[in-house]
C-alpha positions in Angstrom: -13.9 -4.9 -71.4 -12.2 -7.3 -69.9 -13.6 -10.5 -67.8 -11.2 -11.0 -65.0 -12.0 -8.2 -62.6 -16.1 -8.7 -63.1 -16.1 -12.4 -63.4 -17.3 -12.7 -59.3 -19.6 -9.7 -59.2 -23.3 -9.6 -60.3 -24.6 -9.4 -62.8 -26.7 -6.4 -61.4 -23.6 -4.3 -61.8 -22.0 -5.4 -65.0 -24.8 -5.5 -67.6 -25.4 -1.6 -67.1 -22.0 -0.9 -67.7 -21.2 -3.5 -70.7 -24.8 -2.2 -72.1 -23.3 1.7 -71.8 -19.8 0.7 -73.6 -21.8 -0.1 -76.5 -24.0 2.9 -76.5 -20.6 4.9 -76.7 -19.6 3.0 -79.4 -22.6 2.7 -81.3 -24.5 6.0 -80.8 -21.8 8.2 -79.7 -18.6 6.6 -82.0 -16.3 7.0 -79.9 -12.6 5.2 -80.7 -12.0 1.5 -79.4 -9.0 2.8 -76.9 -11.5 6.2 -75.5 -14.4 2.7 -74.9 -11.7 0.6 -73.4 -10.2 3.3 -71.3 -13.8 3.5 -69.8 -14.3 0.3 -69.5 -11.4 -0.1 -67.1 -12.3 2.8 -65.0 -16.1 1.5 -64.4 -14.8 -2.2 -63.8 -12.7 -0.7 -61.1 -15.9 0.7 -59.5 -17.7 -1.7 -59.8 -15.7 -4.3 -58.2 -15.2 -1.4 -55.3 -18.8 -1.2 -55.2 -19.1 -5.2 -54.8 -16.7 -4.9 -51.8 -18.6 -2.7 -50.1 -21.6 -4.9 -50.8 -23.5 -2.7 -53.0 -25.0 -4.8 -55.7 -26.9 -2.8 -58.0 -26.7 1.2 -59.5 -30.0 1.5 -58.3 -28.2 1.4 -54.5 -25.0 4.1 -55.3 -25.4 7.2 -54.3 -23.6 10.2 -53.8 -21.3 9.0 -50.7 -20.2 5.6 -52.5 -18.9 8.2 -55.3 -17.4 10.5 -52.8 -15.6 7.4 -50.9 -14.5 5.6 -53.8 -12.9 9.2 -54.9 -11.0 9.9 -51.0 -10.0 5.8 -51.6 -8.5 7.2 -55.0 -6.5 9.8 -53.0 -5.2 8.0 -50.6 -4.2 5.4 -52.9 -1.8 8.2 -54.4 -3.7 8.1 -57.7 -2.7 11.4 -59.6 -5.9 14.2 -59.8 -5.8 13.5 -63.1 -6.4 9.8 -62.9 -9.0 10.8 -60.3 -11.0 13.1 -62.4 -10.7 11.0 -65.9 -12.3 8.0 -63.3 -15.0 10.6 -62.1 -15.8 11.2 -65.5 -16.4 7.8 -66.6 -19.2 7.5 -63.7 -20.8 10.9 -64.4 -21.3 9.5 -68.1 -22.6 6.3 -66.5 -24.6 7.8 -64.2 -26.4 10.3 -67.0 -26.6 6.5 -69.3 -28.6 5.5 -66.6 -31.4 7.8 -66.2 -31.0 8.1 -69.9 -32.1 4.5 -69.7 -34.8 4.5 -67.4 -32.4 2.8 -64.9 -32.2 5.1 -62.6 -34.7 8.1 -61.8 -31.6 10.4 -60.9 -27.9 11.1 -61.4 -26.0 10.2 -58.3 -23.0 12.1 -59.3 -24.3 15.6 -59.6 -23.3 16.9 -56.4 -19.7 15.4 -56.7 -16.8 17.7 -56.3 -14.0 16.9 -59.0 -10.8 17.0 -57.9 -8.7 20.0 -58.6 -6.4 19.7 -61.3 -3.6 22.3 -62.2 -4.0 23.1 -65.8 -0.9 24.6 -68.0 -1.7 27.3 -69.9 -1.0 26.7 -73.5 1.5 28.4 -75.5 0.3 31.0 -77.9 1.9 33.0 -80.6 1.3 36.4 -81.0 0.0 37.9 -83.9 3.5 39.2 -85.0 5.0 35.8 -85.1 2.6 34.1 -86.5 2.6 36.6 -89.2 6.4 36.0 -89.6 5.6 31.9 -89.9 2.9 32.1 -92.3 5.2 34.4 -94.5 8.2 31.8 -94.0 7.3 29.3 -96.7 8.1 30.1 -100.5 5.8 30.8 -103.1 8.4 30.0 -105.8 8.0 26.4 -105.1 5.8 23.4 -105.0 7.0 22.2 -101.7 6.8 26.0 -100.5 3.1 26.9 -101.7 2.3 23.3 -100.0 3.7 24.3 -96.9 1.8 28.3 -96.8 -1.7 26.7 -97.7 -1.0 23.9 -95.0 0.6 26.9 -92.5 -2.5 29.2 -93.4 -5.6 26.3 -93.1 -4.1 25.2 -89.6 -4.6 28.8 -88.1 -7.6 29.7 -89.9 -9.7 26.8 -88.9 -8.4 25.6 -85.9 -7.7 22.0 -87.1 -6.2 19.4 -85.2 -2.8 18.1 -87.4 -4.8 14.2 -87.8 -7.7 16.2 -89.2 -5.2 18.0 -91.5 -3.6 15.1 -92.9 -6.7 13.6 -93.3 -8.0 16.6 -95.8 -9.7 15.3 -99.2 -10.2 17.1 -102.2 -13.8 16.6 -102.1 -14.4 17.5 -98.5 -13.0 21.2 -99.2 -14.8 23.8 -100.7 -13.1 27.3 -101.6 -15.7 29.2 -103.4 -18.2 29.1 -99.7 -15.0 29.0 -97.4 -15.0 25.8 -95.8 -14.0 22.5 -95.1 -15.6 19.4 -93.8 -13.3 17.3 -91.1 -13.4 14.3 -88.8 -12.4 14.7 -85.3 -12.4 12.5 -82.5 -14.6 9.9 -82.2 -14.7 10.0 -85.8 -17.3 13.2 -85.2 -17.8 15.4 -88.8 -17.8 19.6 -88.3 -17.6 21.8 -90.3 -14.6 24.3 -90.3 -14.8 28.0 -92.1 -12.2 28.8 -93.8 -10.8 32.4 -94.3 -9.7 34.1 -97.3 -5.8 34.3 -96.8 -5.9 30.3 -96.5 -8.8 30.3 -99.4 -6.1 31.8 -101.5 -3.2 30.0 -100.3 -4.7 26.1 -100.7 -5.7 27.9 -104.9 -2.3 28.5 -105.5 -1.1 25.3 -104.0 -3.7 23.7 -106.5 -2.8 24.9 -109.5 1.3 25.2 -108.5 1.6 23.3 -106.0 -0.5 19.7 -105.8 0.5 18.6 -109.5 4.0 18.5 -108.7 3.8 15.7 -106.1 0.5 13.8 -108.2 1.8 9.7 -109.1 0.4 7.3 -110.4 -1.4 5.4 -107.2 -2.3 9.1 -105.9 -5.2 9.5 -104.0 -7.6 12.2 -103.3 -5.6 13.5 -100.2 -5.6 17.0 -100.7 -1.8 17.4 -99.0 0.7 15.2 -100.4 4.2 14.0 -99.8 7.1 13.8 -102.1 6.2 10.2 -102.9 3.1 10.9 -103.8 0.8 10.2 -100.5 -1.3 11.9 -98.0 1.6 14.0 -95.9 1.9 12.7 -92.4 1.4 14.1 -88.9 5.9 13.7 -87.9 6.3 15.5 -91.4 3.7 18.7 -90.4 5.6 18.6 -87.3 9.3 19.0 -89.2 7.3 21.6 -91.2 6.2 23.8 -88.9 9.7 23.1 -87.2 11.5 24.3 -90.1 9.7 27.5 -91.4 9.7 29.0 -87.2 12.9 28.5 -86.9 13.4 30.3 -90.3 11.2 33.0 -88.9 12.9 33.4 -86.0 10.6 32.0 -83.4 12.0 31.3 -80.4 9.4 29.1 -78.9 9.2 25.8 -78.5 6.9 24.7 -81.5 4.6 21.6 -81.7 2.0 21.8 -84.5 -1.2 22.2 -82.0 0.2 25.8 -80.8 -1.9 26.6 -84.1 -4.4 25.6 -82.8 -3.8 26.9 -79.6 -3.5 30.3 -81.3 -6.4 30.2 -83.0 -9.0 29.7 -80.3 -6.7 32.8 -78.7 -7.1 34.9 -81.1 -10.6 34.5 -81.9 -11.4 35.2 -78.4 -9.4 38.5 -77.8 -11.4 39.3 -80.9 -14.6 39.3 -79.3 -15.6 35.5 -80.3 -18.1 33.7 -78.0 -17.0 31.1 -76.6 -19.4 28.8 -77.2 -18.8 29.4 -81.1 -15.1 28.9 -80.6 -16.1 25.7 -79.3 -18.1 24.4 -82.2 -15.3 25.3 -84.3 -12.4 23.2 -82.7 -14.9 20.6 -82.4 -14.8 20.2 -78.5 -17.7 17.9 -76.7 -17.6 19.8 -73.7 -17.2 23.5 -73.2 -15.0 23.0 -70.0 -12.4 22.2 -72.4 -12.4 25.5 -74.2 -12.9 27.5 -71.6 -8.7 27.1 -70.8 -9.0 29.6 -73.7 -10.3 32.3 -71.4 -7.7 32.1 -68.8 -4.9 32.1 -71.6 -6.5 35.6 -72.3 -6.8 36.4 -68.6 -2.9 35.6 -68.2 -1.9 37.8 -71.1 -3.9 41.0 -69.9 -2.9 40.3 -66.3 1.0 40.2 -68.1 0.1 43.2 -69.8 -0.9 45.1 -66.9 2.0 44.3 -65.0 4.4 45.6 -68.0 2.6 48.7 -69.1 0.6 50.1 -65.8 2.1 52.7 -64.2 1.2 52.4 -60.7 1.8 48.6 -61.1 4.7 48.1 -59.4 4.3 50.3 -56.5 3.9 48.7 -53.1 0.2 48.2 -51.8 
């Protein structure tokens, strides 16, 4: 974190937060930029907090968090800003009494700000029929692309966690496949049996084909031989929906997207969904559920008969 902003504050109110940076690094492993990111946001507080002559957590409360968040907004900080700074506090704040430091969490009757959230882009079930059927089977490059195509949908991956597949962290004959996420956090991912089927024939047709000398135990490779990149899923993907005649605009984490869809209009709980994508906090997920909301409200509009008459 840096020095500059806390150099003239006490002590009081740096300690807590340097000692809760390293928590998240050490016990929760979370990525250097996520730490820093938080780092920034609490020495912003704190120096606030120093102004106002508060000089230790014990003394916040609820209204320093509630003034420091209208200072925010009148400061024309965007929501988003405003909640990922929010965030970082309520994570101090639960530190804290994790700690013994505090006897309660002074944030848990702040209001977030309210933030807009896009709904993502889905396919439906026909078209991502129609791209899953686009690749080749007749080719090494084209059974690559189907087993890469079918393990995105069926397990919800993330494209880094993709890339980063090894042969030994995949196991077809119990249907799944061990990944790291962010934070370098491990899940397990289940693994269906169209994809099951699809990563056997890239195998045994497929994998030899782009095997060199300095190979390593990557399970998708490149032409040259190395693990295949995120830009070169994305071309991929690209590639086989325009050949499938997908009109939307396609980025490799609609997969994804579609995934979490589709297993909730199928009757999955959420909270499994959740496990499966490897989210920390439910609250992300739960977009899923107004995605499906959307749809049916679409549908309704479309199909109803008395839908369009005037109320």
């Amino acid at each position: 974190m840096a020095t500059d902003p806390l150099s003239s504050i006490p002590d009081s109110l740096v300690d807590p937060v340097e000692g809760f940076l390293a928590w998240l690094e050490l016990e929760r492993g979370l990525s250097s930029h996520t730490i820093s990111s938080y780092g920034r946001d609490l020495a912003q507080y704190a120096v606030y907090l120093d102004k106002q002559g508060v000089a230790d957590w014990a003394a916040v409360g609820e209204h320093s968090v509630s003034e420091w968040t209208a200072y925010l907004s009148k400061a024309d900080y965007a929501r988003s800003s405003q909640a990922r700074k929010l965030s970082a506090i309520r994570m101090l704040a639960r530190y804290l009494v994790r700690e013994g430091l505090r006897t309660d969490d002074f944030t848990e009757l702040v209001s977030a700000p309210k933030l807009s959230r896009k709904l993502p882009e889905v396919l439906t079930h026909e078209e991502l029929k129609r791209l899953l059927a686009a690749p080749p089977t007749d080719t090494p490059h084209g059974l690559r692309d189907r087993a890469m195509l079918e393990l995105f949908y069926s397990s919800g991956l993330r494209v880094s966690e993709l890339c980063g597949i090894l042969l030994q962290a995949i196991n077809l004959d119990e249907g799944y496949v061990r990944v790291f996420g962010k934070g370098s956090k491990e899940r397990i991912a289940p693994i269906g049996g169209a994809a099951v089927a699809a990563v056997r024939d890239y195998l045994t047709g497929g994998r030899p084909h782009f095997v060199k000398a300095k190979t390593g135990s990557a399970l998708f490779l490149s032409q040259q031989g190395r693990a295949i990149s995120r830009k070169m899923v994305w071309v991929m993907i690209k590639q086989h929906a325009a050949r499938a005649g997908i009109k939307k605009p396609i980025k490799p984490h609609l997969l994804r997207h579609s995934f979490a869809t589709h297993l909730l209009e199928g009757g999955a709980d959420l909270r499994a969904i959740q496990e499966m994508l490897g989210h920390s906090d439910i609250s992300t997920t739960q977009i899923y559920t107004s995605v499906q909301t959307a749809r049916l409200a679409d549908e309704h509009a479309l199909y109803h008969p008395r839908s369009k008459e005037k109320s």
